[in-house]
Every structure is written in C-alpha cells, then in structure tokens.
C-alpha positions in Angstrom: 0.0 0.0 0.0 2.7 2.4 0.9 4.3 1.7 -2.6 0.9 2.9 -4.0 1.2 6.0 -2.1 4.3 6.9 -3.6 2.9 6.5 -7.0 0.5 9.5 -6.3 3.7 11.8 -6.4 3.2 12.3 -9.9 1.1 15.5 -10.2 -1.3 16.1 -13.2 -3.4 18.9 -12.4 -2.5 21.8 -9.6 -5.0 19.9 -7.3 -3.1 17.2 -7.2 0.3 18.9 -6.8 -1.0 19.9 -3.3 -2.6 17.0 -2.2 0.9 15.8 -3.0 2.2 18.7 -1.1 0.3 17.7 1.8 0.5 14.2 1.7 4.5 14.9 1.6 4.5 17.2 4.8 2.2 14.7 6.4 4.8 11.5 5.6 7.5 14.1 6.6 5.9 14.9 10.2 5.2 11.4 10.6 8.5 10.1 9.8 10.0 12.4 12.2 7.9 11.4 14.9 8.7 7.8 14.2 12.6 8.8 14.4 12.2 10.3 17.7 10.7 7.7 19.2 13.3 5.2 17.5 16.2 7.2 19.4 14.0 7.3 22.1 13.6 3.3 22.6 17.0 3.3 21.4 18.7 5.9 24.1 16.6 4.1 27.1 17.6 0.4 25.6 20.8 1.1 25.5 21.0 2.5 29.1 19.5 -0.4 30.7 19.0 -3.5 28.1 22.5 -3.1 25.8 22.5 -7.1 25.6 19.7 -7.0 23.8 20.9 -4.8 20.7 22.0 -6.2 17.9 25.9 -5.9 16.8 25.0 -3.9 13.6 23.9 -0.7 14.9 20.6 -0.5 14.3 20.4 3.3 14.1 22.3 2.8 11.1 18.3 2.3 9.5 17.5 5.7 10.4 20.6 7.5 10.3 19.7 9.7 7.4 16.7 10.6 8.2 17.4 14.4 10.0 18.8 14.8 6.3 15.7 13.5 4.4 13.5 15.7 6.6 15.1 18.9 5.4 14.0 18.3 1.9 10.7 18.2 0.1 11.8 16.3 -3.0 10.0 13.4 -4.5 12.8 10.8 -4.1 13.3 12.3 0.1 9.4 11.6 0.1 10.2 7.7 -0.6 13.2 7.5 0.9 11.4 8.8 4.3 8.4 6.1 3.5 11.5 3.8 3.6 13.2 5.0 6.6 9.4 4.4 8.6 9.2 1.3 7.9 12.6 0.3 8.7 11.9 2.6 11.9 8.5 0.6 12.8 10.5 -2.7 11.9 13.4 -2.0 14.6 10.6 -1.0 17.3 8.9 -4.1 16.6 12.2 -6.5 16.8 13.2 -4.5 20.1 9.8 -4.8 21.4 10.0 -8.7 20.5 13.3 -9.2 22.1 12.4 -7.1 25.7 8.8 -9.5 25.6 11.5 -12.7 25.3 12.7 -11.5 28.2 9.8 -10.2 30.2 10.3 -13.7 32.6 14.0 -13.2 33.7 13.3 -8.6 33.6 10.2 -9.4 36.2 12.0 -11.6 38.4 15.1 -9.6 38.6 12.2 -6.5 39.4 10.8 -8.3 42.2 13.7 -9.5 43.7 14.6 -5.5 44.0 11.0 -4.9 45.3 11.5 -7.8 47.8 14.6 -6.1 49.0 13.3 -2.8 49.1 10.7 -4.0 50.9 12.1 -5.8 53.6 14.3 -2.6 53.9 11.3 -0.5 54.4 9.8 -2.9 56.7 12.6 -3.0 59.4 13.2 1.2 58.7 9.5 1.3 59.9 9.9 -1.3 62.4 12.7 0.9 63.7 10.8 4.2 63.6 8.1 2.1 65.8 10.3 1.1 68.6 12.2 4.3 68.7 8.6 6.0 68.3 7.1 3.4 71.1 10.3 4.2 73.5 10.1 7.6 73.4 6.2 7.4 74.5 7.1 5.3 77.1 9.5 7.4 78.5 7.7 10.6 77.7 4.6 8.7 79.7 6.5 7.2 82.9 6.8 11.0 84.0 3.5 12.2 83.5 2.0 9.1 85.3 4.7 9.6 88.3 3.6 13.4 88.1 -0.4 12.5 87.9 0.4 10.0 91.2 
C-alpha cells in the first residue's frame, strides 16, 4: 500500500500537486515522529538493556533521516516512506526481544522490590520502637507526676 502512495507523487493537475504537497509534509511529520521515538527506545535500551541490541547498529536504519526531513523532493518523500518502515520494523524486533525476556526482567524486578521492601519494613519497624520508646518514657513521668 505504501508503494501505491508513492505513485501519487506524480502530479497532473494543480490539485493534485497539493494533495501531494500535503501528503509529503504529512509523511514528513510522521516520519519524524517515528525517528524520535526510535532514538528514544533506542537511548533508554541502551542504558538499561545493551545485551539486547544487535551488533550492527541498528540506528544505522534511520541515520539519514534528520537529512531527508530537510528536503521536500519526490525521491526524500520515498526515501522517508522507507526509513518508517525500517523505523516501525526495529521498534517491533526490540519490542519482541524485551517480551522474550519479560520472565527473567520481572524476576530480577521483584527481587529489588523484595529487598526494598524488607528494607522499608525494618526502617519502619525501627521508627516504631524508637517511636514506642520515646512514648514510654515521655509517659512514665507524667504518670509519676499524675500519682
């Protein structure tokens, strides 16, 4: 379908030249949406899940693309149509790989929420018995006072 869509950059008549226009701006704001969020999953990925990029740089699919943006030709038209779906395509093998590893990602999250747990458990704990101490004693003098 998207090859279709870059047939229609063939204008006949004015009218068409700016629905082309428009359909070119549109594919242009689109595409650089896509390539933010692909830097975007890329950048956080990276920080936290660099085992699960693949060796051959997969920016390298959308590394043209702030230079396609800047122009309005026909061919930067198709070569952004291009760019989006190798764009969509990466999100959708990085997506795939993070789900393979949603198992071993939500254990290894638990077992910090287990410890961070038990951590604020006994910090409360300790709060309590300083808290209940301090009661006690601030207590045993009124009652000796009150007697």
């Amino acid at each position: 379908m998207i090859d279709k869509v870059t047939e229609m950059f063939k204008p006949a008549t004015e009218s068409t030249l700016e629905y082309v226009r428009d359909a070119m701006d549109r594919t242009t704001k689109l595409a650089q949406t896509q390539f933010e969020v692909v830097t975007n999953l890329y950048d956080e990925t990276q920080k936290d899940y660099s085992d699960l990029l693949t060796s051959s740089a997969p920016m390298a699919l959308v590394r043209d693309m702030p230079r396609i943006l800047g122009s309005t030709t026909r061919s930067s038209a198709k070569a952004s149509v291009t760019l989006l779906k190798n764009a969509i395509a990466y999100q959708a093998e990085i997506l795939q790989l993070m789900q393979n590893r949603v198992p071993s990602l939500h254990h290894q999250w638990m077992q910090r929420f287990i410890e961070s747990a038990r951590a604020s458990a006994e910090s409360v704990d300790a709060f309590m018995d300083g808290a209940a101490a301090n009661e006690s004693t601030a207590q045993a003098p009124r009652t000796r006072k009150a007697a």
